[in-house]
N, C-alpha and C positions, 0 to 999 in steps of 0.2 A: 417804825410808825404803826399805831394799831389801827386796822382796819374801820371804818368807819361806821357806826352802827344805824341799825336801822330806825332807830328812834334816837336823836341825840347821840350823845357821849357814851358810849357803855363799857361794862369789862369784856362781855364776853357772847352778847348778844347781838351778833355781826351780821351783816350781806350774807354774807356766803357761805355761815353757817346755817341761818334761817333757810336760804335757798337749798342746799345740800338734805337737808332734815325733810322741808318740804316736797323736794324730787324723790327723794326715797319712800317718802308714804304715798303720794301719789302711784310712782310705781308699784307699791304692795298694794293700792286699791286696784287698779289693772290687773295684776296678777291676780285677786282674790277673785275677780270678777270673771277672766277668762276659766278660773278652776270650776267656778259654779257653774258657768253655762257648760264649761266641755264635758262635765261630772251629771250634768240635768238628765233626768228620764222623763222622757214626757212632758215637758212643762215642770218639774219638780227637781230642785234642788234637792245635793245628797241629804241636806238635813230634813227632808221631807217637806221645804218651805215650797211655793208655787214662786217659780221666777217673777220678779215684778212686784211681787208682794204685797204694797197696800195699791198698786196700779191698777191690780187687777180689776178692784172693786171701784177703782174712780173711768178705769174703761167702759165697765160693765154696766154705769151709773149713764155712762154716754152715751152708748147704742141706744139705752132703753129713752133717752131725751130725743136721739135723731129721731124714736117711732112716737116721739109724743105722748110717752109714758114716764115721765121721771118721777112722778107724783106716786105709782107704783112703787119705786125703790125703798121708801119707806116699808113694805109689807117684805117681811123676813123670805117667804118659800119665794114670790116674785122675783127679788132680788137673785136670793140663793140659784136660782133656776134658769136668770140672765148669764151670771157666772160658771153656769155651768156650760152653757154653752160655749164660754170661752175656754174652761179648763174643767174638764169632766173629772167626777171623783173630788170636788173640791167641796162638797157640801158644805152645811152650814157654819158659820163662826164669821164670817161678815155683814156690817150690816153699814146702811146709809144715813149719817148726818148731815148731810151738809145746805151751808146756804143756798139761794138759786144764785147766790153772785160767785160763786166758785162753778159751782152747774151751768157757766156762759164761759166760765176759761175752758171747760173740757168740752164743751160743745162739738168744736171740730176733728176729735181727736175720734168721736165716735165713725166716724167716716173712714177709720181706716182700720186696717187688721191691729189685733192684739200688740202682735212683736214690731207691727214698724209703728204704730203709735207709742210703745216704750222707748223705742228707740229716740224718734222724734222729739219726744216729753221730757228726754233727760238731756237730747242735747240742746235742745230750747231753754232749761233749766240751769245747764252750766255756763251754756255762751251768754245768759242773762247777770247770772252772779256774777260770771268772773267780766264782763262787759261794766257792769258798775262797781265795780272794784278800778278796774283802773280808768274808768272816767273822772273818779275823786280822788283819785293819787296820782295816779302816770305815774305810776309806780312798780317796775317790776316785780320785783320781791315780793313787794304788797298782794299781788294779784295771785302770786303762786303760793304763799302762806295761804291766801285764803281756801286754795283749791288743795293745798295738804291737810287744812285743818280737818280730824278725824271726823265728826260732824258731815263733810262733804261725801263719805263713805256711805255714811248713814242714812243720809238724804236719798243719796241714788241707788242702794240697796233694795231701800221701800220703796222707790220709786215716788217718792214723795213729793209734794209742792215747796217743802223749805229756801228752795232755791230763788224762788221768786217774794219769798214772804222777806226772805236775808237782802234782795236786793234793791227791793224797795226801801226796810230801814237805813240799809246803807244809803242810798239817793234822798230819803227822808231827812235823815241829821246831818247831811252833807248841806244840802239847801238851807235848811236851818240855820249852820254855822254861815254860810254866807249870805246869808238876811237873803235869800233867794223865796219870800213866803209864800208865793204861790204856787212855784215850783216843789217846794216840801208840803204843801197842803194836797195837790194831787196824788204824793206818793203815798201818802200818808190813809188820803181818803179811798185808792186802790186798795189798801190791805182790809177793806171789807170784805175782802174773798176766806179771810180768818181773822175776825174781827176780834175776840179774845185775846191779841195778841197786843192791840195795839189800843186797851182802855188807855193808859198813861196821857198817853199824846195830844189827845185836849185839855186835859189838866192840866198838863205843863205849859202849853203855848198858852192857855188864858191865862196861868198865874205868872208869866213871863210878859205878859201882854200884846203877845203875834197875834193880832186877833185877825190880820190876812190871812194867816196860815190857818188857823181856825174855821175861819168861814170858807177856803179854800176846801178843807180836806172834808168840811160838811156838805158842802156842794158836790166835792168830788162821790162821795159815802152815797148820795141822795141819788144823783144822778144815775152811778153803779147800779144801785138797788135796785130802783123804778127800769134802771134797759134791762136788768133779768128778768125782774118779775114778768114784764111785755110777752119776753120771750117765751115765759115758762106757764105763766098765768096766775090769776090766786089760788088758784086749786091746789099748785105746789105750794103754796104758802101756810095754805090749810095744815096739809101733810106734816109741811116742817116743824108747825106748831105742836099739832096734835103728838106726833110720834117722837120729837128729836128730845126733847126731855127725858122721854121713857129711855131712848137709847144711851141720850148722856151717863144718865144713873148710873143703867148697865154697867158703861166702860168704867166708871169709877168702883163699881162695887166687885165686879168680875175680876178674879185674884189674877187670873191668867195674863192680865193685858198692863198688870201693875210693873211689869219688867222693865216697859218702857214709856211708863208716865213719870216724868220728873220730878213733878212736883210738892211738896213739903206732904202736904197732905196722905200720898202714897206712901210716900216713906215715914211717917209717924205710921200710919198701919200697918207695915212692913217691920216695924215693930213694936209693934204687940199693941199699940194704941184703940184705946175703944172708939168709934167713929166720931163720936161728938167731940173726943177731946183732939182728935184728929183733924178734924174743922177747925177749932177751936185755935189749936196752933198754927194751922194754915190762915188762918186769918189774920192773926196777930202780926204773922211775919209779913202775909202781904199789906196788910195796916200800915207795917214799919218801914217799909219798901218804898210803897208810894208817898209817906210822909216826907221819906228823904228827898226823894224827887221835887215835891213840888217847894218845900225848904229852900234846894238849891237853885229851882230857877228862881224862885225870888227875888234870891240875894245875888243871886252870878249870871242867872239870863241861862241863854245857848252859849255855852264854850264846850268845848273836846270831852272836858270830865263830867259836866252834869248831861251832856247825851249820854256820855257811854252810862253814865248813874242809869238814866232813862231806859238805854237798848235792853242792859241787863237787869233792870228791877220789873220788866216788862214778863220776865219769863215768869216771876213769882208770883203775879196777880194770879192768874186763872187754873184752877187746880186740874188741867184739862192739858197743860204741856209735855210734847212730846220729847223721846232722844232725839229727833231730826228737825225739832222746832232750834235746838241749842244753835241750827246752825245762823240763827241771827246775832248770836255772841260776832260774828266777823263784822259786824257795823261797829261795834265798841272797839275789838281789836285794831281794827284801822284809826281809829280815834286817839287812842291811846297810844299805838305804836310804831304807827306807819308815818315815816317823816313826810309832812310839807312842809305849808307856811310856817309854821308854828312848832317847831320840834322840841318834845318835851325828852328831857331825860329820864331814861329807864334807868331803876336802882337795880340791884341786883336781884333783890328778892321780889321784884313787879315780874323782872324775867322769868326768873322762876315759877312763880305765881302764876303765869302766863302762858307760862310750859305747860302743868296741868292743865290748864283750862283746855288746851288743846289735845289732851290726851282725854279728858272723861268722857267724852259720848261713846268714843270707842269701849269703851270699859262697862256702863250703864246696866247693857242687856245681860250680859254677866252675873256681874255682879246683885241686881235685881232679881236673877232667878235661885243665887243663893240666901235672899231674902232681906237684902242692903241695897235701899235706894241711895246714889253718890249725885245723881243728874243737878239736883237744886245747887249742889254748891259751885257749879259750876260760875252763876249766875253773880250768886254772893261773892264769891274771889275778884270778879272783877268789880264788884261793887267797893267792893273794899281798898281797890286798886284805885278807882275812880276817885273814891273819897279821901285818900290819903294825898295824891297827886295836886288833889282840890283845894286843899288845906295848906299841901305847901307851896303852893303856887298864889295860894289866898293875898297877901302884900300885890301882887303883880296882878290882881283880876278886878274886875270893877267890883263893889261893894252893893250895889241896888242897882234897881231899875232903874233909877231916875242918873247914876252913876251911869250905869249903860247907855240911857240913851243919848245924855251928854257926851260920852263918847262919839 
């Protein structure tokens, strides 16, 4: 008798292979991680990276908010000279974007040293992912796939917020699928702390017609906003204004930082593409992107396939996507692979399909510095996984809205 798979019926995409694959990377992220810290001088990994990596600058951005200066962070020596104090010899090459509603998650973090606020940060970060992973599965396997997927390496490497962005869409299209609309309108309206990530999600709930979920995650969006600013003032608002444009440019135009921007954009000038035509196609694709989307809710609503369409057509709007943002690919992967209610059969080649997706972040920064952006297709494979799934599932799904809510 073949073992039982983890989505449906499969050949050869099992329990205990998914689990087996998953413990082994897990274990090599551990390993990779005690090598860096035992190998560190100073605060600086052997490859001359500062431990913590993009933490440093979201620590650095915290102290200066506990003295009631964040509005400063915007000014490069300011900044540069906060981080130095955490990590001397770090000069410049960081700088601050961010909104004051991400500026109210790191708030408390400034209250404590460098290394136990990392510490803190990332295991705040995984017991939240991996916490909503199996609150919408209660699903073992599910919950440890998602903590192998390479992406979770990458996340906690930079020390990055992905952790919290992946588990909200995962709690987002969870509530969704079970018409849960206010509950998915708060998770939705929290991910104001990286709002770029998540244009899609009003377009689709109004062309869907959640307009609970809608008014929820605007409420939510509104709310967020207005207790940061409180906290931060308009001064900071000013700041963000004024300066965060000028920094955005920066990071898209500075060839250095193109390693691990994902986005179509980076990689059309990663080959040889002149800027405008460079736009030009990032636009198109994310045009095409979100077309699909709101198409499918249309005609299908919230089911498994046009979320996960949603999770991952999310990556390609904003030409601003990082390697560690991909780790929001685990809200689709669970959608698509992880048995519940509703278990769909993986073909052979979704498996496979499937496999990559879970190998590319790890590849990205790579691959990126030899002048091949691969991070966008991550997004696309599963789009395409979504779509095909959608199509032959089509006979068995409701046809409209008005089909749906007769249901």
């Amino acid at each position: 008798m073949r073992e039982k798979a983890i989505a449906g019926e499969a050949e050869w995409f099992t329990r205990a292979r998914v689990t087996r694959f998953s413990l082994a990377a897990i274990l090599s992220y551990c390993a990779g991680a005690i090598a860096a810290i035992a190998t560190a001088r100073n605060g600086w990994d052997a490859l001359g990276i500062p431990l913590g990596f993009d933490f440093l600058a979201f620590h650095g951005a915290a102290r200066l908010a506990v003295d009631g200066q964040l509005a400063s962070a915007f000014d490069p020596q300011v900044f540069t000279a906060a981080l130095e104090q955490e990590l001397p010899g770090v000069g410049y090459g960081y700088f601050w974007l961010y909104p004051p509603t991400f500026a109210t998650i790191l708030l408390p973090f400034g209250l404590l040293s460098y290394g136990t606020a990392f510490w803190v940060w990332t295991a705040a970060g995984l017991s939240v992912y991996s916490s909503s992973a199996w609150a919408v599965t209660r699903n073992r396997v599910a919950v440890i796939a998602c903590l192998g997927f390479t992406a979770t390496w990458v996340t906690a490497y930079h020390g990055q917020n992905s952790f919290f962005s992946a588990a909200l869409f995962i709690l987002a299209v969870h509530f969704l699928l079970g018409r849960k609309d206010r509950l998915a309108g708060i998770a939705i309206g929290l991910l104001a702390f990286k709002p770029h990530l998540a244009i899609l999600f009003p377009l689709a709930l109004a062309a869907s017609g959640r307009w609970r979920a809608f008014v929820s995650a605007a409420a939510t969006a509104v709310l967020f906003s207005l207790a940061s600013i409180a906290v931060f003032g308009w001064g900071y608002i000013d700041a963000f204004v004024e300066h965060g444009q000028s920094f955005a440019a920066a990071l898209l135009t500075t060839e250095r930082h193109w390693a691990t921007i994902t986005s179509v954009y980076v990689s059309a000038s990663l080959a040889g593409l002149p800027p405008q035509l460079a736009w030009t196609l990032h636009a198109l694709v994310a045009a095409a992107a979100a077309a699909l989307v709101l198409a499918r809710f249309i005609a299908n609503g919230a089911t498994r396939e046009t979320l996960a369409l949603l999770t991952a057509a999310s990556l390609l709007i904003s030409p601003y996507v990082m390697d560690y943002d991909l780790t929001v690919l685990a809200a689709a992967g669970l959608l698509l692979f992880a048995a519940g209610e509703h278990p769909r059969h993986a073909m052979k080649w979704e498996q496979a399909a499937a496999f990559s997706v879970a190998m590319i972040p790890i590849l990205i920064v790579g691959l990126g510095r030899l002048g091949l952006q691969i991070g966008w297709l991550a997004p696309v494979i599963v789009i395409v996984i979504a779509e095909t799934r959608l199509r032959r599932l089509t006979p068995q799904a409701p046809r409209s809205r008005a089909a749906l809510a007769a249901k």
